[in-house]
C-alpha positions in Angstrom: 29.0 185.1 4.1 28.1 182.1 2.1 26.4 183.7 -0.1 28.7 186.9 -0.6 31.7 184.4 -1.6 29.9 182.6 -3.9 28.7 185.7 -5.5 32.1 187.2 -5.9 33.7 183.7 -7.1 31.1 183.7 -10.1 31.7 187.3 -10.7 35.7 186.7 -10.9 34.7 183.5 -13.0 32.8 185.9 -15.6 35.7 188.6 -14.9 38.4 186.1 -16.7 36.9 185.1 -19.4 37.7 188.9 -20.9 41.0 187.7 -21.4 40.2 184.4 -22.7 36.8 183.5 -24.1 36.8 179.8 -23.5 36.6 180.0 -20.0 32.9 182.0 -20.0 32.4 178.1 -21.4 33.7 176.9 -18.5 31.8 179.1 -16.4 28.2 177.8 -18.2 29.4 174.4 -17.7 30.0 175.5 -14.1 26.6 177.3 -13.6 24.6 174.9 -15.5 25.7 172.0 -13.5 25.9 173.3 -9.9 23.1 176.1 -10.2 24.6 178.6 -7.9 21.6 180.8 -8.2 19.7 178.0 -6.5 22.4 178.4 -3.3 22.4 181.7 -2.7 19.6 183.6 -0.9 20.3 187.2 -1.6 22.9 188.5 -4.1 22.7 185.3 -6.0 19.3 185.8 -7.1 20.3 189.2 -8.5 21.8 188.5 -11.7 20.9 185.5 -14.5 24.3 184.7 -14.3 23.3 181.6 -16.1 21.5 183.9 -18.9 24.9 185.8 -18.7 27.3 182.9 -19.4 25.2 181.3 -22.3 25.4 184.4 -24.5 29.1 185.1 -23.1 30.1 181.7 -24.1 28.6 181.7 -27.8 29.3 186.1 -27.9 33.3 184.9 -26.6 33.5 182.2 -29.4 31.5 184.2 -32.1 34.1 187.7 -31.7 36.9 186.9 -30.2 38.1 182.8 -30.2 40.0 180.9 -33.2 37.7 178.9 -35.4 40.7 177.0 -36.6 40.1 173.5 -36.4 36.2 173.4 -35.8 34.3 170.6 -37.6 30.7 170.2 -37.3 30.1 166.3 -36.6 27.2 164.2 -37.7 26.1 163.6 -34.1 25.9 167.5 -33.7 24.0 167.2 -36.8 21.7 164.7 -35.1 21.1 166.4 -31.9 20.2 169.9 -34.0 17.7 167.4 -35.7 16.4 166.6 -32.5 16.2 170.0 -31.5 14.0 171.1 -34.8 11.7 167.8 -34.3 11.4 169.2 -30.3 10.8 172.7 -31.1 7.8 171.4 -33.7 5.7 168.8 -31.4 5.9 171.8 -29.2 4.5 173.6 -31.5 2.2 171.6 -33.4 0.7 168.5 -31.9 1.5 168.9 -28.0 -1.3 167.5 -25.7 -0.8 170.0 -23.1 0.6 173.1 -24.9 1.0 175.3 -21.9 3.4 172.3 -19.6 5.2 171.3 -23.1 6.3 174.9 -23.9 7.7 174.9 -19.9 9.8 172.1 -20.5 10.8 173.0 -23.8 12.7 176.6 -21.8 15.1 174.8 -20.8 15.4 171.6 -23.2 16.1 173.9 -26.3 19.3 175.8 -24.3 20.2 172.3 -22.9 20.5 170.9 -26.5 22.0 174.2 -28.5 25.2 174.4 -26.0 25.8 170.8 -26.5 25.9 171.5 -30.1 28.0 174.3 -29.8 30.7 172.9 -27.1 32.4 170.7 -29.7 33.2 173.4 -31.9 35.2 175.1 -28.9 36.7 172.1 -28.0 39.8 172.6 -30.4 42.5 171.3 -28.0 43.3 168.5 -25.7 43.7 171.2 -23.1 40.5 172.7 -24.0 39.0 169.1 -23.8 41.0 168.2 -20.3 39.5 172.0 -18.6 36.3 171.4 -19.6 35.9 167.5 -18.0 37.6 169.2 -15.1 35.1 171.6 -14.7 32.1 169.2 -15.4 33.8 166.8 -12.8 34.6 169.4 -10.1 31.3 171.0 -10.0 29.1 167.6 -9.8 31.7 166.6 -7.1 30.9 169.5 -5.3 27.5 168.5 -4.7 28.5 164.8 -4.2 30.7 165.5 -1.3 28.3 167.4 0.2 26.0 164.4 0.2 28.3 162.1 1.1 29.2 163.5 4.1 25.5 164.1 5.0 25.5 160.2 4.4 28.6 159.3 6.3 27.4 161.4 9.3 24.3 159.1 9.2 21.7 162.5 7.4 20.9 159.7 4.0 17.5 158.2 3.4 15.4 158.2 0.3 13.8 161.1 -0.3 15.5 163.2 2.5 19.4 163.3 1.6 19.5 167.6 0.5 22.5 168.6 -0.5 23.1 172.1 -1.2 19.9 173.4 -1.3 16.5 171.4 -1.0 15.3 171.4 -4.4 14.6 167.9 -6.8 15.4 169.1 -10.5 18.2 169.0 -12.0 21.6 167.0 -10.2 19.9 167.7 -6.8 17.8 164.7 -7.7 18.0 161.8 -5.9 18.0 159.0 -9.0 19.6 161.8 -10.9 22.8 162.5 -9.3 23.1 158.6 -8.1 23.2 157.6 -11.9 25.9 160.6 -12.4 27.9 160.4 -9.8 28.9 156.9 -11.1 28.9 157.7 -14.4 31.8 160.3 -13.7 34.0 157.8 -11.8 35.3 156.8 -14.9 36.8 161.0 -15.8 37.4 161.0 -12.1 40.6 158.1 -12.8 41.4 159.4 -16.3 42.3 163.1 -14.3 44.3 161.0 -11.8 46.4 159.7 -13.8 46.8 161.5 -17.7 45.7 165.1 -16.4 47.7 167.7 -16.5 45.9 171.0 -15.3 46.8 169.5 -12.1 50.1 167.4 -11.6 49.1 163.7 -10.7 51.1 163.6 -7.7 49.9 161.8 -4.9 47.6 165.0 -3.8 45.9 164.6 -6.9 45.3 161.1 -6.2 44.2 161.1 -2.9 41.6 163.8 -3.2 40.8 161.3 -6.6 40.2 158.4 -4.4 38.2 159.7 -1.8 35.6 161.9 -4.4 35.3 158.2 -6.3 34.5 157.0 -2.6 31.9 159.7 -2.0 30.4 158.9 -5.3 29.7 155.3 -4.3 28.0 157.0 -0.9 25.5 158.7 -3.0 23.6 155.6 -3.8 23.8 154.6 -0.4 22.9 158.2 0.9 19.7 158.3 -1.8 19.0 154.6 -1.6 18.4 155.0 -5.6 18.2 151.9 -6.8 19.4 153.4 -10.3 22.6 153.9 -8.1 23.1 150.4 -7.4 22.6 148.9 -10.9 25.0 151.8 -11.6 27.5 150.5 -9.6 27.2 147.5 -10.9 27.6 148.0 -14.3 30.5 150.3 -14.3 32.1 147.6 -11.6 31.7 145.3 -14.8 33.0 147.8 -17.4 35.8 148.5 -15.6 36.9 144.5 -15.9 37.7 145.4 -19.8 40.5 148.1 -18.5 42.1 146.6 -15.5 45.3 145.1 -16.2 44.7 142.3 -13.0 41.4 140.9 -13.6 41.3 138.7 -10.8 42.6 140.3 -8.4 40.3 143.5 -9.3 37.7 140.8 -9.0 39.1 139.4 -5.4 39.8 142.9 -3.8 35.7 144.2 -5.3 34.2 141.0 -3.3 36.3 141.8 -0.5 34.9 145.5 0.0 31.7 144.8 -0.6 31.4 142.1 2.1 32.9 144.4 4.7 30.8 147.2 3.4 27.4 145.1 4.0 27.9 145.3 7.5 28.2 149.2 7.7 24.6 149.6 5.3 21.5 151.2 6.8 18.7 148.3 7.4 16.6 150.8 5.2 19.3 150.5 2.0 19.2 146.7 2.1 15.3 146.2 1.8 14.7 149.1 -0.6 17.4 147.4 -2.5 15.9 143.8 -2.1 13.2 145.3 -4.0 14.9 145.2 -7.6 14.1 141.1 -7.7 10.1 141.7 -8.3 8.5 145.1 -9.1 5.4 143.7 -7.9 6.8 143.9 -4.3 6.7 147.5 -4.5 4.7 150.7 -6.0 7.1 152.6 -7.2 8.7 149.8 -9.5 5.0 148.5 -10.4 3.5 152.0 -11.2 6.9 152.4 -13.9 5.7 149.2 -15.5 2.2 150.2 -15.5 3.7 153.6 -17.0 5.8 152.1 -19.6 2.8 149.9 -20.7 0.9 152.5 -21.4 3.8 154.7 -23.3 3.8 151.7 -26.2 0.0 151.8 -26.3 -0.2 155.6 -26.9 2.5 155.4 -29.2 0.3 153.1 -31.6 -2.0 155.4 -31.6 0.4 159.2 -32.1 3.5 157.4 -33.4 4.9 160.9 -33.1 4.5 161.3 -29.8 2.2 163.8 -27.7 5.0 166.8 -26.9 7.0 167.5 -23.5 4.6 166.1 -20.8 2.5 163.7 -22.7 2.8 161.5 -19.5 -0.2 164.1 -17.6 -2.9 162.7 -20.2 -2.5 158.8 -18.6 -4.6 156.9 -16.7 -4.1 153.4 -15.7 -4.8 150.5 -13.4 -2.2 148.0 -11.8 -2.0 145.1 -9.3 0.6 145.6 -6.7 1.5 143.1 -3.7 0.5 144.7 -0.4 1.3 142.7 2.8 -1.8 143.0 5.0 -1.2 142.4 8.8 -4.3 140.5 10.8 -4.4 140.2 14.1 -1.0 139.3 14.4 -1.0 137.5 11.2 1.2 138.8 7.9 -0.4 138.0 4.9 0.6 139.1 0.8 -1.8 139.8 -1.1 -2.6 141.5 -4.5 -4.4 144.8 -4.4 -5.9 147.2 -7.2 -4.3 150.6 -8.2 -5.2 153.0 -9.9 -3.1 156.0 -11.0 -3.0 159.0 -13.4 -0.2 161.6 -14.4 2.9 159.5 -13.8 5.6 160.6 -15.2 8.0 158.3 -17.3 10.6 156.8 -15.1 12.8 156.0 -17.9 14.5 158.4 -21.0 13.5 155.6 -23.0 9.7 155.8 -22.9 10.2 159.5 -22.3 11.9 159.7 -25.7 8.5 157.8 -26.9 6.0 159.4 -25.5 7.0 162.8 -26.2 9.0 162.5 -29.5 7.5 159.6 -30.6 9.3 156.9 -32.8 11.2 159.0 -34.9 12.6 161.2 -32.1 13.4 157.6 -30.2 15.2 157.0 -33.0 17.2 160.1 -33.5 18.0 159.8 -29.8 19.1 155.9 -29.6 21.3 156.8 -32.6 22.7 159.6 -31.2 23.5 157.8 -27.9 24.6 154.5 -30.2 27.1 156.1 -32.3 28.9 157.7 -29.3 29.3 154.6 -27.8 30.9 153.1 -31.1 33.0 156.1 -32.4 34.5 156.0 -28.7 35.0 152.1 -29.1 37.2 153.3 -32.6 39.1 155.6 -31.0 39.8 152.6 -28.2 40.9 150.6 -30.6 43.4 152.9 -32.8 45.1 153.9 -30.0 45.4 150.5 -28.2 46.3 148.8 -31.7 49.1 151.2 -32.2 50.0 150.5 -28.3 50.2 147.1 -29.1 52.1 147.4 -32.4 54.9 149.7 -29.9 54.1 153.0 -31.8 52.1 154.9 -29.7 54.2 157.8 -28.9 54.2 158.8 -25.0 52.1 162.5 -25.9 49.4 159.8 -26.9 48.9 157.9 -23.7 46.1 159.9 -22.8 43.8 159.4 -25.9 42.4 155.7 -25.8 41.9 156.1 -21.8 39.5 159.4 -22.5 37.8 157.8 -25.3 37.1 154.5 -22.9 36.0 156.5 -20.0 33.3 158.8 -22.1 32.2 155.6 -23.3 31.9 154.2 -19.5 30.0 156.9 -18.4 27.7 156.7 -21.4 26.9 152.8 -20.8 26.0 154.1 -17.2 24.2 156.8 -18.0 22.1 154.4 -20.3 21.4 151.8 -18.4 20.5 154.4 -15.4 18.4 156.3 -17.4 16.6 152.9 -18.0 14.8 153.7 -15.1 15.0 157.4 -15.1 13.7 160.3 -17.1 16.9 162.1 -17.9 16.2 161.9 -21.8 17.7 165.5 -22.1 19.6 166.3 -18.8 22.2 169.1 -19.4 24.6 167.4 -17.9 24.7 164.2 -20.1 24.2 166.4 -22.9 27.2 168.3 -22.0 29.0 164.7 -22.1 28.0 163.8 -25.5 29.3 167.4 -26.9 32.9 166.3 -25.0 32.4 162.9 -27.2 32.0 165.2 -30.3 34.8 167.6 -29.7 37.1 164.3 -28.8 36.2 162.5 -31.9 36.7 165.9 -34.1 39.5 166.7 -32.6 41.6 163.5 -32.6 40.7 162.5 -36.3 41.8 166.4 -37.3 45.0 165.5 -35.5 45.9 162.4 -36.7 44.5 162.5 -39.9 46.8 161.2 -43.0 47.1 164.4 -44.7 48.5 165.7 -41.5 50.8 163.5 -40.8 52.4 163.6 -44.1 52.9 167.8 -43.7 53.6 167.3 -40.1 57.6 166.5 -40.6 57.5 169.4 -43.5 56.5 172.3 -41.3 56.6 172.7 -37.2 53.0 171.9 -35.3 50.6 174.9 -35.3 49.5 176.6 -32.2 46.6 174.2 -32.1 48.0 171.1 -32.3 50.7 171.8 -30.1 48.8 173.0 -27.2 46.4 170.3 -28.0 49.2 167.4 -27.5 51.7 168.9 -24.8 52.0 167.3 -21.5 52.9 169.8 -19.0 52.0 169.0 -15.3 51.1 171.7 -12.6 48.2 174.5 -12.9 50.7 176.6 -15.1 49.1 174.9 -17.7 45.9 176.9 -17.7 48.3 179.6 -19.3 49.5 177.8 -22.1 48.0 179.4 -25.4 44.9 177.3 -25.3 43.3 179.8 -28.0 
C-alpha cells in the first residue's frame, strides 16, 4: 500500500509539472533528496523517476519557462569550473580509474543542477517553493528518525530511517550535520513564508520538526551533530533580539535534557576532548595526515577515491583490563583504505590544491555575498526605509548563511565535499543573490515609478498567505 501511494504521489508530482515547468524542479529537488526509489520495493523501482525529473526540469526550463530575469553568477561560474577540473582528473590522472568514474555518476549531475537551479529561481515565490520543498523532504526523513529515537530505536550505527541504506541523507553524520543546518529555513518559513500562512499551525508543526532535528544527533550519536548544535546555538546569538535571555532559557534546556540522554550519547560524546581516546577520531587524524603528504607529492590530487591507495600506522589509547585491574595504554594501528572523514581533505586529495581552492572560494563567497545582503537590508531597517514586502529578504540571506557555517564546520569532520543536498543550497544562495540585486538594482528603481512592476517582480515581491499562493503566476 506503501509503496502504491508513493508511486502514485510521484507520478501526480511529474503529472503537474505539464502545466507549469518549475515544479518538475521541485519534483528533482524532491527525488534527489528523499530517494523514493530507495523506499519502495516494487513499482518504485520501475521507473528512473530521478533520470525522469533531471531532463524534465532542464527540458521544462529549456521549451517552455520565461528566461526573463536569469543571470549567470560568478559562483555558478565557479562550480562549472569545478565540474570541468572533476570531469578531467577523472579522466586523466585518477589512481583508481574504474572507482573514480563511479563516483564521478553521480557528482557531475549533483553539480550541473546546482548550476542550473539559480537560473530558475526568478522569483521570491520560486525561491520560497523550492526551500519548502528542500526542507519538507529532509524533514521527512528526520521525523522518521526522531521518533525511532524518542521511542528509545537510536544508537550509532543502528538508527534506519526509511529504508536501511548509508549514502546519501540516510547517513548517520550526514543527515545529523543537515538536519541542523536546516533549522535556520525551518524559522525563516515560520515566520516570512507565505506558501503556507504562518498561523499558529504553521508554527507548531515548525517547532516540533526543529525539535526532531535536535533528536537526530541524539538518535545517531554523531558527534558532527553535536558540534552542529553548537555552533548554530552560537550563530543564532547574532539574530535574537533577547540575548540573554536566549542565553538563560538554552542553559535551562539543556540541563533538563541531560537527564533524559542515553548513557551511550554521553560517553561517545565525551570522546570529542582527545581523539586519541578513540579509533575512529584517531584513524581521521592519521587520515588527514597522510592527505597533506600525498598532496606534496600530486598537488593535483589523485581523482575520486584517491583515499583506497593509503596506508598508515597510528597509536591509539586502548584500555586493557587485568585481572580486575584497568589500565590505558598506547597500542599500534595500522590501517589502509580510509576514506577522508572531512570535505576538506576530500577536496585535497581528490582535486588537489587548485580544486580546494575553487571549492573554499566557492563556499567563502556565499558566506560573504549572504553577509551583504544582511547588511543592505538591515541598514535600510535601521535607517526606517525598509518597506514591509522587504521583511523577508535579510532573514533568508542570514539563514542560508547559518546553514552554510554548519554545514562547514560539520563537514570538517565529514566527507560531504559534493553532497546534492548542500549543493542544492548553494544554487538557492545564487538565485537569492541574482535575484535580489536584479530587483533592487539602481536602474530599476529609477523606471520602477515610470512603469507598473512586471510579472516577475511582482510575483517575486507579493506577500499573500495561504496555499493559494502556489497559483499566483510564478512563471
Amino acid at each position: 500500500m506503501l509503496d502504491a501511494f508513493l508511486f502514485l504521489f510521484v507520478l501526480g508530482f511529474l503529472a503537474l509539472g505539464l502545466r507549469k515547468p518549475f515544479i518538475w524542479v521541485l519534483a528533482y529537488l524532491y527525488i534527489d533528496v528523499i530517494a523514493p526509489q530507495k523506499i519502495g520495493w516494487t513499482l518504485m523501482p520501475i521507473l528512473p523517476v530521478s533520470l525522469i525529473a533531471f531532463v524534465a526540469a532542464f527540458s521544462g526550463w529549456a521549451l517552455a519557462d520565461s528566461k526573463e530575469g536569469a543571470r549567470f553568477t560568478f559562483r555558478q561560474f565557479l562550480m562549472v569550473l569545478l565540474l570541468v577540473y572533476c570531469g578531467m582528473s577523472t579522466l586523466l590522472w585518477a589512481d583508481f580509474p574504474k572507482e573514480a568514474a563511479e563516483k564521478w555518476g553521480w557528482v557531475w549531475k549533483a553539480l550541473v543542477f546546482a548550476i542550473f537551479l539559480p537560473l530558475t529561481l526568478r522569483t521570491k515565490l520560486r525561491i520560497e517553493a523550492a526551500i519548502l520543498v528542500l526542507v519538507l523532504a529532509a524533514g521527512a526523513i528526520i521525523i522518521s528518525g526522531a521518533m525511532k529515537t524518542a521511542t528509545g530505536g537510536g544508537g550509532y550505527g543502528t538508527l534506519y530511517f526509511f529504508v536501511n541504506d548509508n549514502t546519501g541523507l540516510y547517513e548517520s553524520s550526514i543527515i545529523s550535520c543537515v538536519a541542523v543546518a536546516i533549522i535556520p529555513l525551518v524559522l525563516w518559513l515560520a515566520k516570512h513564508g507565505t506558501i503556507y500562512p504562518t498561523d499558529w499551525r504553521v508554527k507548531l508543526f515548525a517547532c516540533a520538526l526543529i525539535f526532531a532535528c535536535l533528536l537526530i544527533p541524539v538518535g545517531t550519536e554523531a558527534r558532527t551533530g553535536l558540534l552542529c548544535v553548537g555552533v548554530l546555538a552560537t550563530l543564532l546569538l547574532r539574530s535574537v533580539k533577547r540575548r540573554f535571555l536566549y542565553m538563560a532559557a538554552g542553559g535551562v534546556l539543556m540541563m533538563a535534557a541531560v537527564p533524559f540522554l542515553p548513557q551511550s550519547f554521553t560517553e561517545r560524546m565525551s570522546t570529542i576532548r582527545g581523539h586519541q581516546g578513540d579509533e575512529s577520531a584517531s584513524t581521521r587524524v592519521a587520515v588527514w595526515e597522510w592527505t597533506i603528504n600525498y598532496a606534496k607529492s600530486k598537488p593535483l590530487g589523485g581523482g575520486f577515491d584517491a583515499y583506497r591507495g593509503n596506508s598508515f600506522t597510528y597509536n591509539a589509547r586502548a584500555v586493557v583490563d587485568e585481572g580486575g585491574v584497568s589500565s590505558v595504554r598506547m597500542q599500534s594501528v595500522t590501517d589502509q583504505a580510509r576514506a577522508y572523514h572531512s570535505s576538506y581533505f576530500e577536496m585535497l586529495g581528490e582535486q588537489g590544491w587548485p580544486g580546494l581552492a575553487i571549492w573554499l572560494t566557492l563556499h567563502g563567497l556565499g558566506v560573504w555575498q549572504m553577509e551583504m545582503l544582511r547588511r543592505r537590508y538591515r541598514k535600510r531597517e535601521k535607517e526606517g526605509v525598509l518597506k514591509p514586502d522587504e521583511a523577508w529578504k535579510a532573514p533568508l540571506a542570514t539563514a542560508l548563511q547559518q546553514a552554510q557555517i554548519v554545514y562547514l564546520v560539520g563537514s570538517l569532520f565529514v566527507g560531504i565535499a559534493y553532497q546534492p543536498f548542500i549543493l542544492m543550497l548553494i544554487g538557492l544562495q545564487c538565485g537569492l543573490w541574482a535575484y535580489l540585486n536584479r530587483v533592487d538594482s539602481p536602474g530599476k528603481k529609477r523606471l520602477r515609478h515610470m512603469s507598473r512592476p512586471s510579472a516577475d517582480e511582482g510575483s517575486g515581491d507579493a506577500v499573500t498567505a495561504g496555499p493559494h499562493a502556489l497559483r499566483q503566476p510564478a512563471q
